[in-house]
ROLUMDREN-145199 format. One record per residue: x, y, z of N, C-alpha, C in turn. Coordinates in pm, whole numbers, padded with zeros to 5 digits, always signed. Layout:
REM ROLUMDREN-145199
XYZXYZXYZ
...
//
This chain:
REM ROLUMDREN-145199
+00085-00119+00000+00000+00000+00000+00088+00124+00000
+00030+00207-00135+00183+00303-00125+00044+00468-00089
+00048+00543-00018+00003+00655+00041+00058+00766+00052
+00044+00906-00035+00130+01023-00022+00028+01077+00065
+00096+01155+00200+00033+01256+00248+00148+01365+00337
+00112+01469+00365+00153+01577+00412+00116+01537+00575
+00210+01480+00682+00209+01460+00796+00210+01581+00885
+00217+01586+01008+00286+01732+01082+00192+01711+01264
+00340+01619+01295+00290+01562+01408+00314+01672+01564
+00212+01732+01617+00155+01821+01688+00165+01701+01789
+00188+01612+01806+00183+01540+01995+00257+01581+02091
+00202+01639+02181+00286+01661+02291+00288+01564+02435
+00406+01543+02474+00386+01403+02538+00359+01451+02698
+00205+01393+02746+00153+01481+02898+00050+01453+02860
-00018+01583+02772-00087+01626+02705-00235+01531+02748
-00365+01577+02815-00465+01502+02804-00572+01532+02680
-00707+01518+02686-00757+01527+02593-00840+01704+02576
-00797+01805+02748-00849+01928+02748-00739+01986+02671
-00645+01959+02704-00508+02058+02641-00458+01992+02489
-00518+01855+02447-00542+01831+02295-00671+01943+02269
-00753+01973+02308-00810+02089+02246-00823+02235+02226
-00723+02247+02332-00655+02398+02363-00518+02382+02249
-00463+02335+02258-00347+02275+02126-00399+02285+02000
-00500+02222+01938-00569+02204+01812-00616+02381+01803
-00728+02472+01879-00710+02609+01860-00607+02680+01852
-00539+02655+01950-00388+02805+01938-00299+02760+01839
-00299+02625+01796-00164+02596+01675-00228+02510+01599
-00274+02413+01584-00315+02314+01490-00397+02399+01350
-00459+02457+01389-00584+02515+01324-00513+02593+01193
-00382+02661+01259-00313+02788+01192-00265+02744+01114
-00286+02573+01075-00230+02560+00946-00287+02441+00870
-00435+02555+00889-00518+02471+00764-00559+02328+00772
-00563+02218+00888-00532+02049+00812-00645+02069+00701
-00675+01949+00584-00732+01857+00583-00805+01797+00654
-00765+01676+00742-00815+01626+00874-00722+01606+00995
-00759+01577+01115-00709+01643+01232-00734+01445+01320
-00593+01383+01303-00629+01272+01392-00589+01264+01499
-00635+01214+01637-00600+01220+01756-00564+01096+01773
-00429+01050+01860-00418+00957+01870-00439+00927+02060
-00603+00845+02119-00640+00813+02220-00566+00752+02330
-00488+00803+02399-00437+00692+02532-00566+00670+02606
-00593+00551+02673-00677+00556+02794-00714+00658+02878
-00539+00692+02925-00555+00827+03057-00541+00914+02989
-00604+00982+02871-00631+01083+02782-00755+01136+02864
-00832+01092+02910-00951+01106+03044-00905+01204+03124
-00803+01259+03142-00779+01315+03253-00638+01269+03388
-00623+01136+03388-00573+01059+03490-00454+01046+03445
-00324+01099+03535-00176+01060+03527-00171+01217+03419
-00297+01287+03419-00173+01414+03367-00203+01549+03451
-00142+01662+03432-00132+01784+03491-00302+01803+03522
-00280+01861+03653-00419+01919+03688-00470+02027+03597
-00578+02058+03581-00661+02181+03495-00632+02333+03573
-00582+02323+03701-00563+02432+03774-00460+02496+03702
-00324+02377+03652-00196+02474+03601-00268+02468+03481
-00350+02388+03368-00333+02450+03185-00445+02587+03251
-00520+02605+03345-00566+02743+03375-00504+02854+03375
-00374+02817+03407-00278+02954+03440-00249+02944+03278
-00244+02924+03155-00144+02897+03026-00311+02941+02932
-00417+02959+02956-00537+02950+02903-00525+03106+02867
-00498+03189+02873-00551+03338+02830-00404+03381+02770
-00313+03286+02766-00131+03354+02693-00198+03383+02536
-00253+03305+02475-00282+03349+02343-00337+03475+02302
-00418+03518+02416-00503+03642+02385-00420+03758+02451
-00301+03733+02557-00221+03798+02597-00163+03913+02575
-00167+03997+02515-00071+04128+02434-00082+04110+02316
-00151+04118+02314-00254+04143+02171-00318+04268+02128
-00335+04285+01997-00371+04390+01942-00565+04394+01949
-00573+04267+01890-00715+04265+01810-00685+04260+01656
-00601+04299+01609-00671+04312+01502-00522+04210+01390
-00613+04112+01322-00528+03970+01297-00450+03977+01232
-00404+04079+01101-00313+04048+01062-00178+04098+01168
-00197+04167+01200-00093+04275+01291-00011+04133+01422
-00134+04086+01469-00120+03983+01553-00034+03844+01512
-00080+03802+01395-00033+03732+01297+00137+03739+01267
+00195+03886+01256+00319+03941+01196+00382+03952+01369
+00322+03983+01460+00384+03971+01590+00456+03865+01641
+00332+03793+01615+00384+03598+01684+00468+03559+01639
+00534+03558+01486+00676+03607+01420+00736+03615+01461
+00763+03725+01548+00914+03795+01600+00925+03732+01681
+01070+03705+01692+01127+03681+01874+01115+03731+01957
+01158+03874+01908+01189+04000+02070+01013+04004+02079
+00908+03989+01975+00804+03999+02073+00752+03854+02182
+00802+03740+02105+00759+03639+02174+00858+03656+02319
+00965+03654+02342+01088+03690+02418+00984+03765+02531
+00965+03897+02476+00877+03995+02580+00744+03932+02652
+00614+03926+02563+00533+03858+02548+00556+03753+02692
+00644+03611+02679+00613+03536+02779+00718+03573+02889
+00781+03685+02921+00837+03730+02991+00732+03802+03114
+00683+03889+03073+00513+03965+03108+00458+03865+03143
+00459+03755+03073+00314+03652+03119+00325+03560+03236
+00427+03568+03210+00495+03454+03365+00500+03512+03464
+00570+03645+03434+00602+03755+03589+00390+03769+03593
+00350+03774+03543+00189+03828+03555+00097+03707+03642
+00159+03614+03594+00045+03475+03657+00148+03403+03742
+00250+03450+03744+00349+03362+03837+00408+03196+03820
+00357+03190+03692+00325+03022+03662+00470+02955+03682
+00524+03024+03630+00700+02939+03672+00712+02909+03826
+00661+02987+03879+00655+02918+04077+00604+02858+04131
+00476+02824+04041+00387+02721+04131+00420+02573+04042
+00447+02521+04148+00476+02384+04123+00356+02298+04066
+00379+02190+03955+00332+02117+03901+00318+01977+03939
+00184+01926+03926+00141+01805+04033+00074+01745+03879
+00060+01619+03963-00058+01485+03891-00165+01495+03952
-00264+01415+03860-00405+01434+03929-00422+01385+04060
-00485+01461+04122-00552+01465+04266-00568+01311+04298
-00631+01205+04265-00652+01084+04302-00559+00993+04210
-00467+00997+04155-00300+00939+04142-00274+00878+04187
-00285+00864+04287-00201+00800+04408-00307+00606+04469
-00392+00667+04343-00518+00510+04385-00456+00436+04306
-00363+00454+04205-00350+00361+04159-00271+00244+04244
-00214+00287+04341-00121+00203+04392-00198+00126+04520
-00365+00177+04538-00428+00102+04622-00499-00001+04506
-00588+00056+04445-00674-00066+04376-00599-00130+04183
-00485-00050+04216-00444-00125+04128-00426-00068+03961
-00400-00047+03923-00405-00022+03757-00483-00023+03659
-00505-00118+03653-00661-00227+03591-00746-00147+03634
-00817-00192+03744-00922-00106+03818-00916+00051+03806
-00829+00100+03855-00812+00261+03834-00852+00315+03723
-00805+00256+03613-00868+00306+03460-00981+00277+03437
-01046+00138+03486-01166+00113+03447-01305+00233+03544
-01223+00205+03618-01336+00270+03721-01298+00446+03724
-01215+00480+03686-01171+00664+03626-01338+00653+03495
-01332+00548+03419-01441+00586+03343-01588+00598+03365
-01611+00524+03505-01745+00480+03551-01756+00610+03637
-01700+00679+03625-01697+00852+03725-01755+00959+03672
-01886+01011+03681-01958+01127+03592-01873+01247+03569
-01763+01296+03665-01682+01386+03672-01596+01394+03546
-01517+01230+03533-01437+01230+03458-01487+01233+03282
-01600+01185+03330-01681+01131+03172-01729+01297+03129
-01708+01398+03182-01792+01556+03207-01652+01619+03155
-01516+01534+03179-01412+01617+03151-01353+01580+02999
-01395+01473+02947-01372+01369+02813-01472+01482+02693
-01625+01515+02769-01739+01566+02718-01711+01687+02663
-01639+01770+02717-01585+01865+02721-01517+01945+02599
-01395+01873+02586-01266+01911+02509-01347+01855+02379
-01408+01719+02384-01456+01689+02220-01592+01810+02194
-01640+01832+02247-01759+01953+02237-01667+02044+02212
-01556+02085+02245-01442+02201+02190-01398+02205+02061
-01358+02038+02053-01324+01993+01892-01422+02037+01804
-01553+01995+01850-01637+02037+01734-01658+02101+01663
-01686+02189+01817-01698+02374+01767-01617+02426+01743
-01465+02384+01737-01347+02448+01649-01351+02423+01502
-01390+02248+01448-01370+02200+01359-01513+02257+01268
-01608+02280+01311-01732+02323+01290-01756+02248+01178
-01711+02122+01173-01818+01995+01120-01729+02024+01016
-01638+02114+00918-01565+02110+00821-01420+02030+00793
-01363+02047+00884-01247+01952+00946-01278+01788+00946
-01271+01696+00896-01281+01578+00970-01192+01520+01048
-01217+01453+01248-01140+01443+01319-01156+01326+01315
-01079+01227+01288-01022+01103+01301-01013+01030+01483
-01109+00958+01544-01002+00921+01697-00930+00822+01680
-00845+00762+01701-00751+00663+01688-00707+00586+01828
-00789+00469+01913-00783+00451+02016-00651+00361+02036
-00582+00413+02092-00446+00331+02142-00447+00264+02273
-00463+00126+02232-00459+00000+02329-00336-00020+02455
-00361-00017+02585-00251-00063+02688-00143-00148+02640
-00054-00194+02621+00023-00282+02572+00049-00376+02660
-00032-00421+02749-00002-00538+02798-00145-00664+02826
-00101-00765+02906-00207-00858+02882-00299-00814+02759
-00260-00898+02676-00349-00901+02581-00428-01015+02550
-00470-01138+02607-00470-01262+02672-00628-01237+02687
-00638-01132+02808-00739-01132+02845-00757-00990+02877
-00774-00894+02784-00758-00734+02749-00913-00694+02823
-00856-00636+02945-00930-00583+03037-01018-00401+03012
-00955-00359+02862-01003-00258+02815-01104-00206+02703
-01161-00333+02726-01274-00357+02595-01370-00264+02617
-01450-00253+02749-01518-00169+02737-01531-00054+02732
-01390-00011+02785-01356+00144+02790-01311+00157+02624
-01252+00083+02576-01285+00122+02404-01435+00138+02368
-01477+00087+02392-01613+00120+02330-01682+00220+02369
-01690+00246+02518-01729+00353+02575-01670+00543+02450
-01570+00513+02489-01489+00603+02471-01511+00656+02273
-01524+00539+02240-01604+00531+02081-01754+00593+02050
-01851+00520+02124-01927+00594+02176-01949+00732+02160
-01854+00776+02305-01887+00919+02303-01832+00999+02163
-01717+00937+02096-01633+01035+02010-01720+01065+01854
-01848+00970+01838-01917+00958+01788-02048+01029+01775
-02080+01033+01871-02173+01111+01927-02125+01241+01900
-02016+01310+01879-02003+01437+01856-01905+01443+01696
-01972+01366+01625-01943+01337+01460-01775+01294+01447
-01696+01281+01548-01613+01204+01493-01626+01066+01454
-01527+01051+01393-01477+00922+01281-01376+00859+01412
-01429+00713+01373-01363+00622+01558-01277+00513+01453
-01178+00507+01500-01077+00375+01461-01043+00323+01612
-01056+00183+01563-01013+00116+01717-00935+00011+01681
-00818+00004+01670-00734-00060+01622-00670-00177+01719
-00774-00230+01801-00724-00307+01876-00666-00472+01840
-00782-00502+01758-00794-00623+01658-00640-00674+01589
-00591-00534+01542-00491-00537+01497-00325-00561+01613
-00332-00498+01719-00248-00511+01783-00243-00662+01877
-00387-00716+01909-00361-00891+01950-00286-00945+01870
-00251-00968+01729-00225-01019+01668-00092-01099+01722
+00008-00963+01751+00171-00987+01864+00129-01003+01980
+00296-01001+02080+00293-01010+02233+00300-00868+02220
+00251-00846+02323+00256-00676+02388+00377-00638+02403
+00485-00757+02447+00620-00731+02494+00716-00681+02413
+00652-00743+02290+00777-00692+02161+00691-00537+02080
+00577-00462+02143+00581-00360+02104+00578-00284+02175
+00633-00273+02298+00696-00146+02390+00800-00128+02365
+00821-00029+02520+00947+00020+02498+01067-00121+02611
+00978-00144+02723+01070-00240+02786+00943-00289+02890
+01005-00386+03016+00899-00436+03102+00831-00375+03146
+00901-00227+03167+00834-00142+03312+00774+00038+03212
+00819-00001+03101+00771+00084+03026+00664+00022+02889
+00526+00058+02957+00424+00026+02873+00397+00104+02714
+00481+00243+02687+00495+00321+02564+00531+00247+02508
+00436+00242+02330+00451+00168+02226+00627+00193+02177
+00698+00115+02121+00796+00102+02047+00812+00114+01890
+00932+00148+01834+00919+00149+01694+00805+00044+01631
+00780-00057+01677+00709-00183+01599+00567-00115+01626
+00523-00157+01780+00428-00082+01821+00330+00076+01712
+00452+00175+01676+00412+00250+01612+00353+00197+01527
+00431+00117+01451+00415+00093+01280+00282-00024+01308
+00232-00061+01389+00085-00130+01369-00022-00002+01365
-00013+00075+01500-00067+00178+01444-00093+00245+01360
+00025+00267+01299+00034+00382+01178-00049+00302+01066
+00028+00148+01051-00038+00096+00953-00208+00056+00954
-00310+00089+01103-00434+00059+01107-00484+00175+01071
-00429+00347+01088-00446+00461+01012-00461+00469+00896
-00345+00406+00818-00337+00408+00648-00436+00300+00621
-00478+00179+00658-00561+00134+00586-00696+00191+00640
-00741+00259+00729-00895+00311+00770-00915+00436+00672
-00774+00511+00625-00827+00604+00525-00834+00560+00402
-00756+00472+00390-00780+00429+00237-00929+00357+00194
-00999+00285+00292-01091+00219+00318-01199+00342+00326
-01210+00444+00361-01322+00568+00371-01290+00637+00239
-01172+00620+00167-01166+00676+00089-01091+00835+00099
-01044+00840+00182-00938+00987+00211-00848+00990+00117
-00810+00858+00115-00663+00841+00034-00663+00723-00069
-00659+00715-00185-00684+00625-00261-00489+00544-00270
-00561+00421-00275-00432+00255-00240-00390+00290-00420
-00220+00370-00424-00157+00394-00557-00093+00193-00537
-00096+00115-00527-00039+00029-00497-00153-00117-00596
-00310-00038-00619-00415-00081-00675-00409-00050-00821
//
């Protein structure tokens, strides 16, 4: 399967699924996609990343010393000495460089009920399911139905035997659906191996070069299959 496309990978590694939508407005947007795919961790929910208190303090830098008026704004963000200035002001203003940076508030369960449980039951939480609700209702109304957003659910890499995350895929499909995204769940594809040979090591569950390339390759065939990208290989 041979596929030309124009890539331009925006992941930032933390990153949950509020500050994937604060990301997609202040930079993604500014350059036009085509379509806009997200690639899903589990604790994309909220769990194991920065509290909403600190992306609160980082939420108004865009509108920060600003003119109003876009092209002017546009030719600013450009310069150094204004970016230089710009987050110089913004830091001394909100103090954000001093206040120390934490994990989520209930973090620390994982090490009572366990891993497994923690994720499953982070989803059975109206709070958390209110914070998932959220950022894709953001997507929308950024993408305003013109954009097509791709979700791309990325599977735990371990026990795969007896893959304890079935339902939170579906769940999570579900909702991404419900607000007109396009759901790939590429799980099917990753049983195929041991989990072991697509990480990074025992104690590190992040996919590995191999790991990637199942992914990547359940991407290229879901667009070619919708028809995004026609198979030059046919």
């Amino acid at each position: 399967m041979s596929i030309q496309a124009e890539v331009i990978n925006f992941g930032v590694m933390g990153y949950d699924t509020t500050q994937m939508a604060e990301w997609i407005e202040s930079k993604v947007l500014t350059f036009s996609p085509d379509m806009i795919i997200i690639g899903y961790c589990l604790n994309d929910i909220g769990i194991f990343s920065r509290e909403g208190s600190v992306l609160s303090q980082y939420r108004g830098y865009h509108q920060f010393l600003t003119t109003g008026i876009s092209w002017l704004d546009g030719l600013l963000s450009h310069l150094r000495l204004h970016r230089l200035f710009k987050n110089r002001l913004y830091l001394k203003k909100t103090k954000a460089h001093t206040r120390p940076l934490h994990f989520s508030r209930d973090s620390h369960r994982v090490f009572q009920v366990g891993l497994q449980n923690y994720i499953i039951g982070a989803y059975n939480e109206p709070a958390n399911r209110s914070r998932l609700e959220q950022p894709f209702r953001k997507m929308r109304q950024l993408t305003e139905g013109k954009i097509p957003v791709l979700l791309a659910i990325y599977p735990e890499l371990y026990d795969f035997e007896s893959y304890p995350y079935r339902e939170v895929h579906s769940e999570v499909a579900r909702l991404a659906k419900d607000f007109g995204f396009k759901v790939l769940d590429p799980l099917a594809d990753f049983l195929k191996y041991d989990p072991r040979k697509l990480r990074l090591g025992n104690a590190d569950f992040h996919p590995n070069r191999a790991g990637n390339a199942v992914f990547s390759r359940a991407v290229a065939r879901f667009l070619v299959r919708k028809g995004v990208f026609r198979d030059k290989a046919k």
